[in-house]
C-alpha positions as CSV (number, residue, x, y, z in Angstrom):
1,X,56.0,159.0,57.1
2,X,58.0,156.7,54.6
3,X,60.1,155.5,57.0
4,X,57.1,154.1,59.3
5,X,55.6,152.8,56.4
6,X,58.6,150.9,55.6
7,X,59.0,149.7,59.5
8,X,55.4,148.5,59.3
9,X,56.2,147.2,55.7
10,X,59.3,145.2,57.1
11,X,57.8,143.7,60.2
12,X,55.0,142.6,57.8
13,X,57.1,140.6,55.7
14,X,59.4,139.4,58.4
15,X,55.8,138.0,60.2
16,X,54.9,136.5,56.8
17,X,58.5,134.7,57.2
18,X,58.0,133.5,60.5
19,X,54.5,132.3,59.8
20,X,55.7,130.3,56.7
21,X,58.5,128.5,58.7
22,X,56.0,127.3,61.8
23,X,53.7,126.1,59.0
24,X,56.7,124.3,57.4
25,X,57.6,122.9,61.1
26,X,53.9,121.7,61.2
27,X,54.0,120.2,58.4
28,X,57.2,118.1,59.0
29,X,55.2,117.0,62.5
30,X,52.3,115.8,60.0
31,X,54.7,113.8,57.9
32,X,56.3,112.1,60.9
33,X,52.6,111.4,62.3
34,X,51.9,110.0,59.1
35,X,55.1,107.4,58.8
36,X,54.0,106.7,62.3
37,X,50.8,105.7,61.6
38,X,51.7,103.5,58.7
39,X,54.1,101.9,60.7
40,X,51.9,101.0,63.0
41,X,49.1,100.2,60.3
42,X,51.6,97.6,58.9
43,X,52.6,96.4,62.9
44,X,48.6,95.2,63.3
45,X,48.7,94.2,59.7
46,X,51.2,91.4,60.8
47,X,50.0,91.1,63.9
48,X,46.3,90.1,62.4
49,X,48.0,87.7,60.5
50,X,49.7,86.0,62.8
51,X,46.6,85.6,65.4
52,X,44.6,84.4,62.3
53,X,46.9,81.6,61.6
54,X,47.5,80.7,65.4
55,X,43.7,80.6,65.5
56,X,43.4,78.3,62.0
57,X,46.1,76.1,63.9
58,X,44.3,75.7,67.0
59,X,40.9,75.3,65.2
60,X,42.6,72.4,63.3
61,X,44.1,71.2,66.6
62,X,40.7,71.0,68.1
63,X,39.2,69.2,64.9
64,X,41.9,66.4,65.1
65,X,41.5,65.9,69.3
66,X,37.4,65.9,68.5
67,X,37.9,63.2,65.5
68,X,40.0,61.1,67.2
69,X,37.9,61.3,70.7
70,X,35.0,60.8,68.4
71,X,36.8,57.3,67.0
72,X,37.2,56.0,70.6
């Protein structure tokens, strides 16, 4: 009887082990989602602020052609 208790004891705890390292491994694949998302957050970031200044450029552009079709 004790020694089944302490089989069924043992393969308890070595379950508990085993279910704490997969949620540890699941947690490092959160982490690296995260960093990849912020990465990627601060790619559009810079990517927005480029396209905003191209389009403040052309927009200018445009203005200048316009005025000086509008002095001919």
């Amino acid at each position: 009887m004790y020694l089944r208790k302490y089989f069924l004891t043992t393969r308890y705890i070595r379950t508990l082990e085993q279910l704490r390292i997969n949620q540890s491994e699941v947690c490092k694949l959160y982490i690296e989602i995260i960093e990849l998302q912020e990465k990627d957050l601060q790619y559009k970031k810079r990517r927005i602020s480029l396209l905003e200044r191209l389009y403040a450029m052309a927009t200018e552009q445009n203005k200048k052609r316009k005025d000086n079709h509008d002095k001919l």
